[in-house]
N, C-alpha and C positions, 0 to 999 in steps of 0.2 A: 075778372082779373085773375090772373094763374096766381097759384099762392107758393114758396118756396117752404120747401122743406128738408130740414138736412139730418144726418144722424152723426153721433161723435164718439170715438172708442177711445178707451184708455190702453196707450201704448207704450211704455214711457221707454227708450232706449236713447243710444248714444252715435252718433253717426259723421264722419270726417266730411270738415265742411271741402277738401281738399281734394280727395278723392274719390268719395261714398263710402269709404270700408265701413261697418258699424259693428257697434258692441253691446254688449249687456248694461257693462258699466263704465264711468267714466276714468280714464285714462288721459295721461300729462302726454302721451305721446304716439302717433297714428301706427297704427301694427300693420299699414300697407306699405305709406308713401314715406314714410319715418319722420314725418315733419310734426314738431312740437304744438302746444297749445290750438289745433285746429279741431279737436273735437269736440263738441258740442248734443246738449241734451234736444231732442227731437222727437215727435209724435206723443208727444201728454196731451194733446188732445188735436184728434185730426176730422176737420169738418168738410164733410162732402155734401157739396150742391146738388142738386137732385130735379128743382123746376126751373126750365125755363125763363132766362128775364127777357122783355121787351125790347126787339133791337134796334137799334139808332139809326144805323146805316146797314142797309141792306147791302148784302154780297153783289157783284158786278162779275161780268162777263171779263175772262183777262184782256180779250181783243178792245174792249169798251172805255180799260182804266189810261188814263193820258200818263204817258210816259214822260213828256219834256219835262215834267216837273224833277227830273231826279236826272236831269242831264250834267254831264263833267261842268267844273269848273275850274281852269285851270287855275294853277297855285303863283304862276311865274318861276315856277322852280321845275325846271326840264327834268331832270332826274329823279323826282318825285311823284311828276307827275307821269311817267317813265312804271314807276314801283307801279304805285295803285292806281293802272289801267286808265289813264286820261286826266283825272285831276280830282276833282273833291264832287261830291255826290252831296247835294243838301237832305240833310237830318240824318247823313253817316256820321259814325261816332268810330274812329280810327286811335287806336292804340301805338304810341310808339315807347319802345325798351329798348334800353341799353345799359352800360356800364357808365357809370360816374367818370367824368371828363371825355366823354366818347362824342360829345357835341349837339348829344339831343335839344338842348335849350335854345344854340347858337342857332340849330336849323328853323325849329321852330317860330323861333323871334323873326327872322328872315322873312320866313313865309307869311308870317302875319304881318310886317310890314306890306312886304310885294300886293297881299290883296287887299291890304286897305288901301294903297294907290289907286283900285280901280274905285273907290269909290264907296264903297262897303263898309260901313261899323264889323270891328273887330275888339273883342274883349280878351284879353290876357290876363287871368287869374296865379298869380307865383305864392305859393307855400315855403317856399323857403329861401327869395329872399325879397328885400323889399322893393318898392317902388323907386327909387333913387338908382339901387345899384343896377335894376335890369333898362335904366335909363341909360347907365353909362357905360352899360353894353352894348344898346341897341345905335349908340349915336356913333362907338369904336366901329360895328360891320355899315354905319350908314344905315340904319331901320328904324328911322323915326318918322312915320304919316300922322299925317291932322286925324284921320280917323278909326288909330291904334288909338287904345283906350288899357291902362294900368290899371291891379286893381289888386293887391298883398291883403289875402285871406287865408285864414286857415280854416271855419267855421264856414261849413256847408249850409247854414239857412243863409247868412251875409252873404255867400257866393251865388246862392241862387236867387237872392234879394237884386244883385246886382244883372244879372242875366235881364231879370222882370224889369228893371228901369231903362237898361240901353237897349235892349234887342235885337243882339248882335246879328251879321250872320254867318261868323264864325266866332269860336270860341276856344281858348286855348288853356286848358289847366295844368300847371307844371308844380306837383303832379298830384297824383291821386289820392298816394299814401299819404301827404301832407295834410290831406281835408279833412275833418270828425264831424260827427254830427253830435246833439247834443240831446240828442232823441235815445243814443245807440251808447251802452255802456263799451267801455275799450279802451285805450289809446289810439290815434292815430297810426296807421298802416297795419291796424291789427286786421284778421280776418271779418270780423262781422261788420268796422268801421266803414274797412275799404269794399264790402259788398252793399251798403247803404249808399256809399257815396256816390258807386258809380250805377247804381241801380236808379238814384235822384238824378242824375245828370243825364243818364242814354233816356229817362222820361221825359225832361225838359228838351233835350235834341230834337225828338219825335215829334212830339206837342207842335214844337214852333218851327222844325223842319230847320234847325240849326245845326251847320255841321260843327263836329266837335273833337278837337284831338286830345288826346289824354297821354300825357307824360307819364311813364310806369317805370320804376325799377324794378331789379334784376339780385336777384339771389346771388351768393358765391358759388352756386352750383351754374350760371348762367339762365333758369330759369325766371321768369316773371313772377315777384313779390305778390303775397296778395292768392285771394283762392281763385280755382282754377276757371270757376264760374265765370271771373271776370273777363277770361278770355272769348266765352261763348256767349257772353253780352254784345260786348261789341261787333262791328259789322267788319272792320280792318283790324288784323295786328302785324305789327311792323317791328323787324327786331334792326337795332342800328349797332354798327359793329365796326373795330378799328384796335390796333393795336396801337397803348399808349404814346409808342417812340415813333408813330409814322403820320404819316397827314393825309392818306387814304383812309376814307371811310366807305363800307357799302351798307346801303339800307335794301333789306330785304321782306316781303310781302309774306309772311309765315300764314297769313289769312285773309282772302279776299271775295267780300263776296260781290266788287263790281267788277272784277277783272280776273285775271291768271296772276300765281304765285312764281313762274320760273321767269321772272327778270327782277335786275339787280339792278339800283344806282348807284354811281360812281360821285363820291364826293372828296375835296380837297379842301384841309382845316386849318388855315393858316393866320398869321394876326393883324389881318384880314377881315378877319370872317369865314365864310364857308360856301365855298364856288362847287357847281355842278364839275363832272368831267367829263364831257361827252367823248372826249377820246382819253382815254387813261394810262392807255399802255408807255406812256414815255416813263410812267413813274416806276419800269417794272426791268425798264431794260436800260445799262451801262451803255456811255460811249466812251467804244475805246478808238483810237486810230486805228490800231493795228490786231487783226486776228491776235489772241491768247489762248493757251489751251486749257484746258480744265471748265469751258463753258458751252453753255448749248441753249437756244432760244429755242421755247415753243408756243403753243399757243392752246389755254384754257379758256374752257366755257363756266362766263359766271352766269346761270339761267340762260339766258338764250342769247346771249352776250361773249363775243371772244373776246380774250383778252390773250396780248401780247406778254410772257415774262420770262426771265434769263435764269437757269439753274447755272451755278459756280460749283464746282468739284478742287478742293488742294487733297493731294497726298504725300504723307512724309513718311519717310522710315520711322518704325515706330522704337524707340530704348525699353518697349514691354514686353512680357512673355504676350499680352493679350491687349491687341491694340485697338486704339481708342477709336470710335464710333460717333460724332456728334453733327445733329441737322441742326437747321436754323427755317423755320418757314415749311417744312417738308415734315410727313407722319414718321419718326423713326424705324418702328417696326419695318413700315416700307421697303424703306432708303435700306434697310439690312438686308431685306430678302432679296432687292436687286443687284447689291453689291455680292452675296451669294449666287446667284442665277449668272452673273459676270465668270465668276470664276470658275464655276460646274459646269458652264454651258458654250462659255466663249472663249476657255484658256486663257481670263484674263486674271495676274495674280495677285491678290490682295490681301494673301490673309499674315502677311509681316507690314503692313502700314496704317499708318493712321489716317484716317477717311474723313472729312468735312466738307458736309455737302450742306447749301444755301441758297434762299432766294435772295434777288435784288429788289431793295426797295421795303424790304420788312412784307411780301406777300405772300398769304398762307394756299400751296398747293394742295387742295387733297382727291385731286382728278386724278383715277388711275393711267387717263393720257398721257399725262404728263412722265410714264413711267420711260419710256424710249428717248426723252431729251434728260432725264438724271444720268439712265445707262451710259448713256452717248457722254454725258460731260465727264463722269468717269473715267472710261475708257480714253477721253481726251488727257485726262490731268495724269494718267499712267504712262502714255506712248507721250505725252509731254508733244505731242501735233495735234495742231489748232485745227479746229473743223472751218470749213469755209465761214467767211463775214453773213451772207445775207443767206443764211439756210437756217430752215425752220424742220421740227422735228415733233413730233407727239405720237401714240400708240400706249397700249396697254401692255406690258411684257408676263407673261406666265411663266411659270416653276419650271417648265419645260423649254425656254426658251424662246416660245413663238410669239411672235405679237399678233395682237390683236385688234379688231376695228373697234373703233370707239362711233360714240352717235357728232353727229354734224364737221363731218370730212369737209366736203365742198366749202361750205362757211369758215371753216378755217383757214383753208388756202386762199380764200378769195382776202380776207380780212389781211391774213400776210402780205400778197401780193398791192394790195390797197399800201403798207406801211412801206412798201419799197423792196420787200423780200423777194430773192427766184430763185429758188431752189426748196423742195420738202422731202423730208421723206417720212411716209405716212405708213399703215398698214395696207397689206391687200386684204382688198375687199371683196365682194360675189356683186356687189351695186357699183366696184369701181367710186373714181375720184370725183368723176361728175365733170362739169364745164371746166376745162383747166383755162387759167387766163393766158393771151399772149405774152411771150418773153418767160412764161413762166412753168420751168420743169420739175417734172413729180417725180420719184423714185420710190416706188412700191417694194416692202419687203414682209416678206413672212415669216421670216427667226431673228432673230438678235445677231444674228454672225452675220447675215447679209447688212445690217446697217453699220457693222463695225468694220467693214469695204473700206469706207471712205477713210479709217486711219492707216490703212497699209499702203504703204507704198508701192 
């Protein structure tokens, strides 16, 4: 029998459970990442293994290991199952964040209905609130199955008491920070609390090949609560996202390790509940009867996702020496340097009016494509003539005036022309526009003055 043996040095330092930075001594506050109370005493005594232990299960051939065991499972939720690459992977452990009221719970409760329909025990564990109120939530969006199962804990041995009696096979904890153990000195959502908790939980996942999502909040800086660890624990993390005053939600894949991270789902939050979008773009553009001028449709990529949305431009004579500047939905800075590049580069004048430029629908652009449909609504809301009804418009504009190609041309026309649009005007390209649809015409330009054609008479 091999005998183990190890040896143990005395190291005694201080090290951020956050970041790694370390230090000599301890300190109230991390001198990397500036976040308080995350450092911690580390290596007073550090033990390395040295013999060999007897192993259980021998290593296998990759070609040898069966795969179906870790095949998708869909959720019933198309736009989810959209995000994380086909649907749920048994004994993944998926992260989702967001902002307080952003609909994480709503989604969630949904989905756990949806696959307890197929049949499937599903455990819902809520930390903060009880079993009664997430009933008359669940019964308002219509998510009550015979084999959803409640279950208002806050003490991580009861929670994982409770995993051991039903054995689920999914598992829903809303959330993390609400759980302590009783093992782990702390508060609840403290740093050490919440590296216990979910360090017990992604082992019970594994163990019993139970998928598990984990409800996480979010800092005021928009970052995930909780040390950073936790994010490299799990196998998904999911940031869900939504400005309070609108009812579009996108959930996006910031980590995936059964799929690609560049697709988005589209969700609608209403008192209701919470509907996928598979087609979203109505929420993004105005109907007017009649041509207005001061706007311009184009067409942004959310991941590998177009989306349809309308920039609005008003200008007014301004009563200041230095006139007013304000976006709504669009990056300011931006919105300034194109209104700049108008005047320097395309004689158009703006520097006596006050400038409000917006999306419709409360949607945040920050695709430099979109910089040729701001220019364009501009330059509409100045000459006060409307740019045609079903013309779409995107390009990146430079200092210099020229625009430029953005990635996925072709898929935007096609996407336009799909919603009823004929007309674009895109950048040129050296790869060209690709298959243009019938009924449907391109107008390629390379400066900002050739797109501003279409307001001269």
């Amino acid at each position: 029998m091999a005998s183990k043996t190890s040896r143990a040095s005395k190291t005694p330092a201080y090290k951020c459970a956050e970041c790694g930075w370390t230090a000599i001594k301890w300190v109230g506050r991390c001198g990397e990442c500036q976040a308080w109370g995350t450092v911690e005493e580390y290596g007073a005594t550090v033990a390395r293994t040295t013999a060999a232990a007897t192993v259980l299960e021998p290593a296998r051939r990759i070609a040898e290991v069966d795969g179906t065991t870790a095949a998708f499972l869909p959720t019933g939720v198309d736009e989810l199952d959209r995000v994380l690459g086909g649907g749920l992977v048994p004994g993944a452990v998926i992260l989702l964040a967001g902002e307080p009221g952003v609909g994480k719970s709503t989604l969630l409760l949904d989905v756990a209905a949806k696959f307890a329909r197929t049949g499937q025990d599903v455990l819902y564990i809520t930390g903060e609130e009880s079993a009664a109120q997430v009933k008359l939530r669940a019964e308002r969006i219509d998510a009550v199955a015979h084999t959803l199962y409640l279950s208002a804990e806050t003490d991580l041995g009861q929670a994982l008491g409770q995993v051991e009696k039903l054995e689920p096979k999914l598992l829903i904890v809303d959330s993390v920070q609400t759980l302590s153990s009783a093992d782990v000195e702390g508060s609840a959502g403290g740093v050490s609390q919440v590296r216990e908790v979910a360090a017990s939980i992604i082992a019970a996942a594994k163990r019993r090949n139970m998928t598990t999502l984990l409800v996480g909040h979010v800092t005021k800086e928009g970052t995930i609560a909780g040390p950073r660890l936790l994010e490299h624990l799990v196998d998904v993390v999911c940031q869900f996202e939504g400005e309070r005053h609108s009812r579009l939600r996108l959930l996006r894949a910031v980590k995936n390790r059964y799929g690609a991270t560049d697709d988005v789902g589209c969700f609608d939050l209403n008192e209701a509940g919470i509907e996928g979008l598979a087609d979203p773009s109505g929420l993004f553009v105005s109907r007017t009867r009649e041509p207005v001028s001061g706007t311009c449709i184009t067409v942004t990529m959310e991941g590998r996702r177009p989306l349809l949305a309308e920039v609005q431009s008003l200008l007014a004579e301004s009563a200041n020496s230095q006139p007013r500047r304000a976006t709504s939905g669009l990056e300011s800075s931006r919105v300034a340097m194109l209104l700049a590049v108008l005047q320097q580069r395309a004689g158009c004048m703006l520097h006596k009016d006050d400038s409000y430029v917006a999306t419709v629908g409360g949607v945040k652009l920050t695709e430099p494509a979109t910089d040729l449909a701001v220019a364009l609504a501009v330059a509409s809301a100045k000459s006060r003539k409307a740019l045609p009804q079903r013309l779409i418009a995107f390009g990146e504009v430079g200092l210099a005036g020229e625009v430029r190609p953005v990635p996925g041309i072709n898929q935007r026309i096609q996407e336009a022309h799909r919603l009823g649009f004929t007309h674009a005007i895109v950048p040129a390209s050296p790869a060209g526009a690709g298959v243009i649809p019938d009924g449907f015409s391109v107008r390629e330009v390379g400066h900002l003055a050739e797109a501003l054609e279409l307001l001269i008479t």
